[in-house]
C-alpha positions as CSV (number, residue, x, y, z in Angstrom):
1,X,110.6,114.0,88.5
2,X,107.4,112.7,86.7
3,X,105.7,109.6,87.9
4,X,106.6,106.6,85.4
5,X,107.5,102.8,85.2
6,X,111.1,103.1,87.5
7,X,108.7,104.8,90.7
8,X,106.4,101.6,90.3
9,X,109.1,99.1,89.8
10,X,110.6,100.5,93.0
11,X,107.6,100.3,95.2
12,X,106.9,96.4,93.6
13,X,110.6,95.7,94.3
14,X,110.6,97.0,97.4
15,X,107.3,95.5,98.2
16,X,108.9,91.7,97.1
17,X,112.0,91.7,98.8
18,X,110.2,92.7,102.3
19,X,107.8,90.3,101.8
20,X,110.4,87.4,100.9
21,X,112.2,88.7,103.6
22,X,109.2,87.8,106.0
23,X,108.5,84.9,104.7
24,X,112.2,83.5,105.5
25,X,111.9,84.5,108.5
26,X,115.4,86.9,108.0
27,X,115.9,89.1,110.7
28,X,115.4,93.1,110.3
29,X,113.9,92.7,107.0
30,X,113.8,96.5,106.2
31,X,117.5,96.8,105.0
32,X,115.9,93.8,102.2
33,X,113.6,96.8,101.0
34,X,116.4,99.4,101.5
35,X,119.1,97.6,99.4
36,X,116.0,96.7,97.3
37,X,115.7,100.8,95.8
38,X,119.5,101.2,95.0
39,X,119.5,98.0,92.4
40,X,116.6,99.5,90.5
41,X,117.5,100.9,87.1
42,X,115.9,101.8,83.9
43,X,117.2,98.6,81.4
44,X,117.8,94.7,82.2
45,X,121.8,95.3,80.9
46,X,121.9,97.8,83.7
47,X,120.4,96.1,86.1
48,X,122.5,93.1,85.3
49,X,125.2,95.4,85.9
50,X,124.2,96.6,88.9
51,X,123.7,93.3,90.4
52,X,127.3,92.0,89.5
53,X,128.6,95.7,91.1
54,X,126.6,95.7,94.0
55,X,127.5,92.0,95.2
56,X,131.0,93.0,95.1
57,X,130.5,96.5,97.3
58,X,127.9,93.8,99.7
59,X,131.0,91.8,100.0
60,X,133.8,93.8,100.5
61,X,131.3,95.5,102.9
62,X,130.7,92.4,104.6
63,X,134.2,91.5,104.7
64,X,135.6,94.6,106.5
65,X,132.3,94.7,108.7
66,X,132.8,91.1,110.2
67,X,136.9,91.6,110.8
68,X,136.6,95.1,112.9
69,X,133.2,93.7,114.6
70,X,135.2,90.8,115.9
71,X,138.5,92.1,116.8
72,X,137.3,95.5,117.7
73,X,134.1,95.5,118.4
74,X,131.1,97.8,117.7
75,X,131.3,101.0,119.1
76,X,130.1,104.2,117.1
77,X,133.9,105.2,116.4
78,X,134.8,101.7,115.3
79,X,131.6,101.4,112.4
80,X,132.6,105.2,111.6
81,X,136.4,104.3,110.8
82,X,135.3,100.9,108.5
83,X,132.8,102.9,106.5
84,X,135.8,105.4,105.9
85,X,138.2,102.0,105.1
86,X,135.1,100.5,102.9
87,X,134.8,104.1,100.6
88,X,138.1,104.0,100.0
89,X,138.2,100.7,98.7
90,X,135.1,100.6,96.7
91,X,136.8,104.2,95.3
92,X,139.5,102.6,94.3
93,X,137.7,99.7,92.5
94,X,135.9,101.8,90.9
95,X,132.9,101.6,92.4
96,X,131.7,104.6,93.2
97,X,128.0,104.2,92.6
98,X,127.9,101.2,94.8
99,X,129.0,102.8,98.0
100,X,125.8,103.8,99.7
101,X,124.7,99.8,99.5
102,X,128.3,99.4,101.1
103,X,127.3,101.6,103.4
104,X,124.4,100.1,104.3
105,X,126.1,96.7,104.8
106,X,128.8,97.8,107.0
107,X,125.9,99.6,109.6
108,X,123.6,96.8,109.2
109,X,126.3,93.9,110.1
110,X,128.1,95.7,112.8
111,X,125.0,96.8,114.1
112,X,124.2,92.9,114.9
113,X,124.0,92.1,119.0
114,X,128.2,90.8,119.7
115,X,126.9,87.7,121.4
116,X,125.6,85.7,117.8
117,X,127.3,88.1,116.2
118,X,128.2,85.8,113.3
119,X,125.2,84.5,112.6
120,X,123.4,88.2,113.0
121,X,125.8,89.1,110.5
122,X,125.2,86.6,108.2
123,X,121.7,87.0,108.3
124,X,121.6,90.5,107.7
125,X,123.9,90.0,104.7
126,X,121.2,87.7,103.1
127,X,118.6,90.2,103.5
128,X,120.4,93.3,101.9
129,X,121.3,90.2,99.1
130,X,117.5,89.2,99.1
131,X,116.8,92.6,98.4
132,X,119.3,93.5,95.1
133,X,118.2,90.1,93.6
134,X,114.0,91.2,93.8
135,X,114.7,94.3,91.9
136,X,116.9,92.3,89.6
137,X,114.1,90.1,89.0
138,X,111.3,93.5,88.8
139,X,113.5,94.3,86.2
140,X,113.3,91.4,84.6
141,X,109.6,90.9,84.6
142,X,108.6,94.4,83.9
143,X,109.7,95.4,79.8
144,X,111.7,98.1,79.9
145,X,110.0,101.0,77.9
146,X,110.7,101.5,74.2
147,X,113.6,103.7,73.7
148,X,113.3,103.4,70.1
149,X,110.1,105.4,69.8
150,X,110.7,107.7,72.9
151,X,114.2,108.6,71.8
152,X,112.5,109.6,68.0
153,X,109.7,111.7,69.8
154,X,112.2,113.3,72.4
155,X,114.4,114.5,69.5
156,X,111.3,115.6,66.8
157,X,109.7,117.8,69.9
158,X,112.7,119.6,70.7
159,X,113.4,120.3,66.9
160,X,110.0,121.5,66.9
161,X,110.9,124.0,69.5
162,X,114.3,125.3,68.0
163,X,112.7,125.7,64.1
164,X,109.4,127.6,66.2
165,X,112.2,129.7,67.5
166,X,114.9,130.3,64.1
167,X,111.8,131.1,62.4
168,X,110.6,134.0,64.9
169,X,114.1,134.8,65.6
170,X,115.1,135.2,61.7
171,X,112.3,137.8,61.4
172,X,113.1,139.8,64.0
173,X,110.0,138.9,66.5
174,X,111.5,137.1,69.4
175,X,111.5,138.7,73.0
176,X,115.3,138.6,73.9
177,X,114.9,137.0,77.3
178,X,112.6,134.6,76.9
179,X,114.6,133.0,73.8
180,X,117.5,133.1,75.9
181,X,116.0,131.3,78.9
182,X,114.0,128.7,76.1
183,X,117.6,128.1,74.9
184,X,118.9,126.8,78.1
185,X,116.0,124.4,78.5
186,X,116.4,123.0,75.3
187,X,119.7,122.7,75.9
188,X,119.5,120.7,79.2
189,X,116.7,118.5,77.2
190,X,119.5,117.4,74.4
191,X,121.6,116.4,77.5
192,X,118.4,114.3,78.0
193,X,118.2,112.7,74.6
194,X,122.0,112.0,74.8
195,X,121.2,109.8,77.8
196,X,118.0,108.0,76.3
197,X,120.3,107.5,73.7
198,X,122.7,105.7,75.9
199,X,119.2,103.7,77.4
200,X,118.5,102.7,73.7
201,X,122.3,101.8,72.8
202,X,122.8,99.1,75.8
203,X,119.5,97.6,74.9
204,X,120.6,94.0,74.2
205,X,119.7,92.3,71.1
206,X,119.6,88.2,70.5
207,X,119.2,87.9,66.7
208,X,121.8,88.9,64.8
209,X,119.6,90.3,62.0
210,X,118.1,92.8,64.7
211,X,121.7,93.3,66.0
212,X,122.5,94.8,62.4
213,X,119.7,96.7,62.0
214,X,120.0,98.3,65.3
215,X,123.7,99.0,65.0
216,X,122.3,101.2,61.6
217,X,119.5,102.6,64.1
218,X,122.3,103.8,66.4
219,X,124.4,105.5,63.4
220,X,121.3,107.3,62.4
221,X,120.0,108.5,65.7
222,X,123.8,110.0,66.8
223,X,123.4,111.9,63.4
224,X,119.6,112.9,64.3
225,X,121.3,114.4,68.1
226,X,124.2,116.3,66.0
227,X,121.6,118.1,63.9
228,X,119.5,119.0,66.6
229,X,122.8,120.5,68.5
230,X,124.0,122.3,65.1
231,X,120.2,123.5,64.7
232,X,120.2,124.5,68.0
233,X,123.6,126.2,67.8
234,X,122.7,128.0,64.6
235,X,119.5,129.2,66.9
236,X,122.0,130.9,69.5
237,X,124.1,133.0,67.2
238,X,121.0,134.0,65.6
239,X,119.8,135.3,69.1
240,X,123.3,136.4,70.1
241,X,124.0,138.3,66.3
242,X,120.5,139.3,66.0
243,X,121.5,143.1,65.4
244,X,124.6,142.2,63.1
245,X,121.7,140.5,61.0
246,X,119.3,143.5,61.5
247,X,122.2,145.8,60.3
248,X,122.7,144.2,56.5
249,X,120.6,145.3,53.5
250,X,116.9,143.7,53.1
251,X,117.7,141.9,50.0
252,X,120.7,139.9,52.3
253,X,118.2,139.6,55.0
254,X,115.7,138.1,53.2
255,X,117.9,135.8,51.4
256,X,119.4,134.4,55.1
257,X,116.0,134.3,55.7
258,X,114.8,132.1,53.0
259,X,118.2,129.8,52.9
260,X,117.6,129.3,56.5
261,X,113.7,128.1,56.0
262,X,115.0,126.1,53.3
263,X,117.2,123.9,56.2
264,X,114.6,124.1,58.4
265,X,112.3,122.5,55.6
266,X,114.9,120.1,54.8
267,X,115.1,118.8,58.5
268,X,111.5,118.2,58.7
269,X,111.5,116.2,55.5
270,X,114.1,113.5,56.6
271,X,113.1,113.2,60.4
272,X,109.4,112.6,58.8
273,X,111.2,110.7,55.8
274,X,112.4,108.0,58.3
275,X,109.3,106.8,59.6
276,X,108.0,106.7,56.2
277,X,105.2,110.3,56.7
278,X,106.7,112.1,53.3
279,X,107.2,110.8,50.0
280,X,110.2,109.7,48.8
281,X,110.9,111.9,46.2
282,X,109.1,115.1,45.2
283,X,108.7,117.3,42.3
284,X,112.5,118.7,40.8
285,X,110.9,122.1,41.0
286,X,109.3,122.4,44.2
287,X,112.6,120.1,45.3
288,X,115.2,122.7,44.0
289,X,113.0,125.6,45.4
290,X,113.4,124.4,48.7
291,X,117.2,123.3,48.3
292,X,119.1,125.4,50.3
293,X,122.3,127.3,48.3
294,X,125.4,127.6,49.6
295,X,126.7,129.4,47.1
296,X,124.2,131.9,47.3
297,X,125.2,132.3,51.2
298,X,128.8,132.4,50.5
299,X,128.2,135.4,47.7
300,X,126.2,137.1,49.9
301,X,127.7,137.2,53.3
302,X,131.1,138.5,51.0
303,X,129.2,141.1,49.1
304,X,128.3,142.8,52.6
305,X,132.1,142.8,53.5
306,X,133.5,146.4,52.7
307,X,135.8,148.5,53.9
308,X,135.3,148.8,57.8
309,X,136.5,150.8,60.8
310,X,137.2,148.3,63.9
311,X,133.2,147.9,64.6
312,X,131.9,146.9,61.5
313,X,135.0,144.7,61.3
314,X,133.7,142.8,64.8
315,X,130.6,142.8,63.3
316,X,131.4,141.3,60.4
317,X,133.4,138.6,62.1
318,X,130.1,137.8,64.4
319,X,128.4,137.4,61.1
320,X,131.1,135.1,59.8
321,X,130.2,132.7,62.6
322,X,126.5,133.0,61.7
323,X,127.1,131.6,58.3
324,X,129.7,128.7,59.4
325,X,126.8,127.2,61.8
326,X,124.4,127.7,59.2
327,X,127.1,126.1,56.7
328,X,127.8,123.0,59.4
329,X,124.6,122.7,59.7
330,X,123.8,121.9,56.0
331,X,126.9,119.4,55.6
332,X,125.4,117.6,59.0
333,X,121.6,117.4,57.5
334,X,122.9,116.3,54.5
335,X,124.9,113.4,55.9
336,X,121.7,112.8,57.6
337,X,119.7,112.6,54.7
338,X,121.9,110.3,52.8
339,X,122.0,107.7,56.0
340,X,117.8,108.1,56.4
341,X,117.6,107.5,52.6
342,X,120.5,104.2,52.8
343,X,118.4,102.5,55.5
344,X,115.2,103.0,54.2
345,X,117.0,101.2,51.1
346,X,118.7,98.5,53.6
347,X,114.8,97.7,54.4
348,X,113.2,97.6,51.0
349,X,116.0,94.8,50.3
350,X,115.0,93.3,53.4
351,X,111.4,93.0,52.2
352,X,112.6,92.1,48.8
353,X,114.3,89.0,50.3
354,X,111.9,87.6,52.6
355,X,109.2,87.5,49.4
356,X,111.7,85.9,47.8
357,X,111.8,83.6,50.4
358,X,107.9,83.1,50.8
């Protein structure tokens, strides 16, 4: 974990509600400031969320906490069996991320002395309520961070990483274990994109203009995660086939090769293409030189076909795979391209209008 703006909110949040908590004079105040760190999260919707959810668990904590404190007391075995009765229930509400603040009610309520028990109770219950309510308002008060841009930079640096690696891989230079072991990481950082992404799709919107460009934004960056996870799958049977690759003639070799740059190249252009770094269009001859070739693929991964005993015939099926991730690939940048190239038209009308307008 890296030191960033949810650490800081907690300490403020937990700082507020003890400090209200003080200041009303509520008994036990830390359970403010523990109840305060589970309502934290990293956007207002989810901290809206999280204050509807965790009210509910508070209560139904509450609830159960009160009844077996009064008709059964207190005892160790007694707040034991209701935290049991509470999990269950908040389980089958669906609750499941709100049980530890359930938790937390049902020790601090029947924890209360049994003489005001009632009032103890009730008391408490503010305080754990005081506390959810000052991280709702942290959240609140402190932006949540931009999404937009960090979900673009997430995705371009770990592109960066898988073309650094087809491009050493394709030429034979990579160290087998190291590219495996790189593989994995990048792997567990797409799982991290795919929930930035989530971060950046429950971002609310309150104009409806930004609600429609946004809803394009989301199209567009799903497509951006699919081409990083086709790139990076074409990267793993390029490590896992290496040999198969190694094995065909040097004139196949070095047209994979080439094709292969040639999507690389192509991926670069549209994820620089969207935030406007490239021109538009380029020279036809420098733009079919770089156009990858399907056909050209096709022909040559058949031409290599012949006659085989049952090893070359595995080997040739391992190849086979190659070329259909290379072959997704291509079909996923170019829907890509065409989406980049359709909102960066949706703006230009935008921009037309509005001078219009003026």
């Amino acid at each position: 974990m890296t030191f960033g703006a949810r650490i800081l909110k907690t300490g403020i949040a937990i700082t507020l509600a003890l400090m209200l908590a003080k200041l009303l004079e509520l008994p036990s105040p830390v359970f403010a400031g523990i109840s305060a760190v589970f309502a934290i999260q990293p956007s207002i919707y989810r901290s809206y969320l999280t204050v509807i959810e965790q009210i509910q668990a508070n209560l139904i904590g509450a609830i159960f906490a009160v009844l077996f404190g009064m008709y059964f007391g207190n005892n160790a075995f007694i707040i034991g069996l209701t935290v049991v009765l509470v999990i269950a229930i908040t389980l089958k509400f669906k609750m499941e991320k709100n049980i530890p603040v359930a938790i937390v009610t049902v020790i601090a309520i029947m924890e209360s002395p049994s003489e005001q028990f009632i009032e103890f109770a009730s008391l408490r219950f503010l305080a754990i309520l005081l506390g959810i309510l000052s991280a709702f308002v942290v959240n609140l008060v402190f932006l949540p961070p931009k999404y937009e841009k960090k979900l673009y930079d997430r995705i371009v640096e770990q592109c960066e990483e898988i073309f650094k690696w087809v491009r050493v891989s394709t030429r034979h230079a990579s160290e087998y274990n190291t590219l495996k072991d790189d593989i994995e990481k990048i792997k567990e950082n797409i799982i991290q994109i795919d929930q930035l992404f989530l971060l950046y799709k429950e971002e609310r919107n309150y104009f409806k203009k930004v609600e429609y460009e946004k809803s394009r934004k989301l199209v567009l960056f799903r497509q951006m995660i699919t081409c990083t996870n086709r790139a990076l799958d074409m990267l793993r049977k390029l490590h896992r086939h290496e040999n198969e690759l190694q094995d065909m003639p040097i004139p196949s070799q070095q047209l994979f090769v080439k094709e292969i740059d040639d999507l690389i190249h192509f991926h670069e252009q549209i994820l620089l293409k969207f935030v406007g770094k490239v021109k538009i269009q380029a020279p036809d001859e420098l733009k079919l030189d770089f156009a990858f070739d399907r056909k050209k693929v096709i022909d040559t991964f058949l031409e290599n076909q012949q006659p085989m005993d049952d090893e070359n015939q595995e080997s040739w099926y391992h190849l086979m795979t190659l070329v259909s991730s290379i072959l997704e690939y291509s079909d996923q940048l170019e829907r890509l391209d065409t989406l980049v190239d359709s909102f960066q038209n949706f703006h230009n009308e935008i921009i037309v209008e509005e001078m219009d307008k003026g």
